[in-house]
C-alpha positions in Angstrom: -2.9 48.7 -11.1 -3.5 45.2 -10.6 -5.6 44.1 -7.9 -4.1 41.5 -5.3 -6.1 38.7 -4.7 -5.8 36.1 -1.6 -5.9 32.7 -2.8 -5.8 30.5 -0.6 -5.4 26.4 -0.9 -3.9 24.2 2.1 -0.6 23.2 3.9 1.6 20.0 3.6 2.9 19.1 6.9 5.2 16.4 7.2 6.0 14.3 10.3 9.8 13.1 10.3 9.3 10.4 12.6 9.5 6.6 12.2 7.5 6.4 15.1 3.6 5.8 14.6 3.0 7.7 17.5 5.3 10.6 18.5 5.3 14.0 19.4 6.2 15.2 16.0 2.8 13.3 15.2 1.0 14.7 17.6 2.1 18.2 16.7 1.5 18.3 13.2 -2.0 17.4 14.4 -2.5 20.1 16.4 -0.9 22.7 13.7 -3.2 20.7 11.3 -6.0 21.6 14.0 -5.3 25.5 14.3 -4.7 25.8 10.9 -7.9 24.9 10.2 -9.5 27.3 12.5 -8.0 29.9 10.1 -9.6 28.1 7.4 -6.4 26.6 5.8 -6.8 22.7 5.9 -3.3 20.6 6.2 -2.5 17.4 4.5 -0.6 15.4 6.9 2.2 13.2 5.5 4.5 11.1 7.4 7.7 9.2 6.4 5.7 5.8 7.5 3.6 6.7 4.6 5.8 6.0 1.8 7.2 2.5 1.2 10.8 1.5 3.3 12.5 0.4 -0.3 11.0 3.4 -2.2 13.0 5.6 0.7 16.0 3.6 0.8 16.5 3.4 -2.9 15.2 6.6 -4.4 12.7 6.2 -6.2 11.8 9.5 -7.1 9.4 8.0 -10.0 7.3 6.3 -7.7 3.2 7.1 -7.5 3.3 8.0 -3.6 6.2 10.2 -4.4 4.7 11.7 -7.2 1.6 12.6 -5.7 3.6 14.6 -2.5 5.4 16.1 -5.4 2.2 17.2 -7.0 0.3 18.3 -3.9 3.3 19.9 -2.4 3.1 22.4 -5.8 -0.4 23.3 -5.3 0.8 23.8 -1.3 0.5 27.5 -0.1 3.0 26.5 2.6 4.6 23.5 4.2 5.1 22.4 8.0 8.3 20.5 8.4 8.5 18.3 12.0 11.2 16.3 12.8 12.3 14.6 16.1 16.1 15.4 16.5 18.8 12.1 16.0 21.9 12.7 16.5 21.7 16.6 16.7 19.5 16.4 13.2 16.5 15.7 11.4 16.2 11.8 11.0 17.3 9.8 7.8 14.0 9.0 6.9 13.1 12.7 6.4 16.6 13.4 4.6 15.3 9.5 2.6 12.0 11.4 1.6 13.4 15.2 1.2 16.3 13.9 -1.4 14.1 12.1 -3.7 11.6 15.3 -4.1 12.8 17.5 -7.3 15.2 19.9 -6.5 12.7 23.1 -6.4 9.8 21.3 -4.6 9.5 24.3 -2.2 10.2 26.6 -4.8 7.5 29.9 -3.7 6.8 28.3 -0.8 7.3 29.5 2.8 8.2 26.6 5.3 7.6 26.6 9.2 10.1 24.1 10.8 9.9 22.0 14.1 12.1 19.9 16.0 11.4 18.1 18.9 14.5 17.0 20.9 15.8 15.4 24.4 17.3 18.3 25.5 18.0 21.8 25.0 21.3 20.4 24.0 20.3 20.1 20.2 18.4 23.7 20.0 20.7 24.7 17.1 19.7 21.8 15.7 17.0 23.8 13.3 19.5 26.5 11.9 22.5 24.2 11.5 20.8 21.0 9.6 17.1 21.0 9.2 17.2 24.9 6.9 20.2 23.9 5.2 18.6 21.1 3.5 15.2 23.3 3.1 17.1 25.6 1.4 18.6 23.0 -0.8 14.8 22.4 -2.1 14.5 26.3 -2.8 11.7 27.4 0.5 11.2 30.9 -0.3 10.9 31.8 3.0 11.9 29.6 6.0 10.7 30.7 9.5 12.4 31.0 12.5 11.3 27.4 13.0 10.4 26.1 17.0 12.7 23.6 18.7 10.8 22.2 21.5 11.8 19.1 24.4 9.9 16.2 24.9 8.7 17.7 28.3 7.0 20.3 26.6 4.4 17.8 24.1 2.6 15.6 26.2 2.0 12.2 24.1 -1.3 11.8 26.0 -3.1 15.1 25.1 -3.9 15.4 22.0 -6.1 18.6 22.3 -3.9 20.7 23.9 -0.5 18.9 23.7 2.2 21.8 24.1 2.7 22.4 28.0 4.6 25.7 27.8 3.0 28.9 27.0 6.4 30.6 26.1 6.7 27.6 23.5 2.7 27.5 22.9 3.3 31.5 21.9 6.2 30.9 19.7 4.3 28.0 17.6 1.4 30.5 17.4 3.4 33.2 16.2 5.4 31.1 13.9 1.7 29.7 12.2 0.3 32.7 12.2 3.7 33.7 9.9 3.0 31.1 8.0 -0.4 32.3 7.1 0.3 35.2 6.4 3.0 34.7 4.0 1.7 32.1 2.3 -1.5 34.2 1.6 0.9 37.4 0.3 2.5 34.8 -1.8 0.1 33.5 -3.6 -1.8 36.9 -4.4 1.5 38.1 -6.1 1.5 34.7 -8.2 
């Protein structure tokens, strides 16, 4: 019998928010944070990062697009946060998602976030955001947290989720994400 092996390489988290400083931001930072206690380092992406006109016209052949492309293939798992607009992920993450190949998260399990106004929007996650991850192939997508501003405060960056019902789901969901990802890649 074949013997399983844990391999394990890092996460791609990317922050769907136009905004330099938000609380998508600041979470992947602190998922980027615990990860890393596990030993699994994140490489954070936002949409800021890529070029406006590379977004807007698709340029799926560009070099910054390339290189998430190529990263996101050696990716054990990938952290999707988005604020919610208009009861969805914003159109600069639906920009950067569409112009990745179609099977980009092909094998890969995917933990999504949203961070919205209200509890309004908490379906937000299942009816838009895992549609569209599906659409890119995610193996596995997670049950996904949908948190309200009131719960990330902008001005902690240590310890930025104020709820320990929510802190316990984004724990859980992580520690999914390990897991999975790490069973993944020793069948690969």
């Amino acid at each position: 019998m074949k013997e399983r092996m844990a391999v394990m390489s890092y996460f791609i988290a990317i922050s769907g928010s136009p905004s330099a400083v938000s609380r998508s931001s600041i979470l992947v930072n602190y998922l980027r944070k615990e990860s890393a206690k596990q030993g699994i380092p994140v490489k954070e992406y936002s949409v800021l990062d890529f070029p406006a006109d590379v977004l807007i016209e698709g340029r799926y052949d560009h070099s910054s697009i390339k290189k998430l492309s190529e990263e996101i293939k050696e990716a054990s798992g990938i952290i999707i946060v988005s604020p919610v607009y208009k009861a969805a992920y914003t159109g600069a993450l639906k920009a950067l998602l569409d112009i990745l190949p179609q099977d980009s998260f092909k094998n890969k399990p995917v933990f999504p976030l949203m961070v919205g106004g209200s509890p309004a929007h908490l379906l937000a996650i299942d009816y838009s955001l895992k549609p569209l991850l599906a659409a890119l192939s995610a193996q596995t997508i997670l049950k996904g947290v949908y948190l309200t501003d009131q719960y990330v405060d902008k001005e902690d960056f240590e310890n930025p989720i104020k709820n320990e019902e929510v802190l316990e789901k984004i724990t859980d969901q992580l520690k999914q994400l390990i897991d999975i990802s790490q069973n993944t890649k020793a069948v690969l």
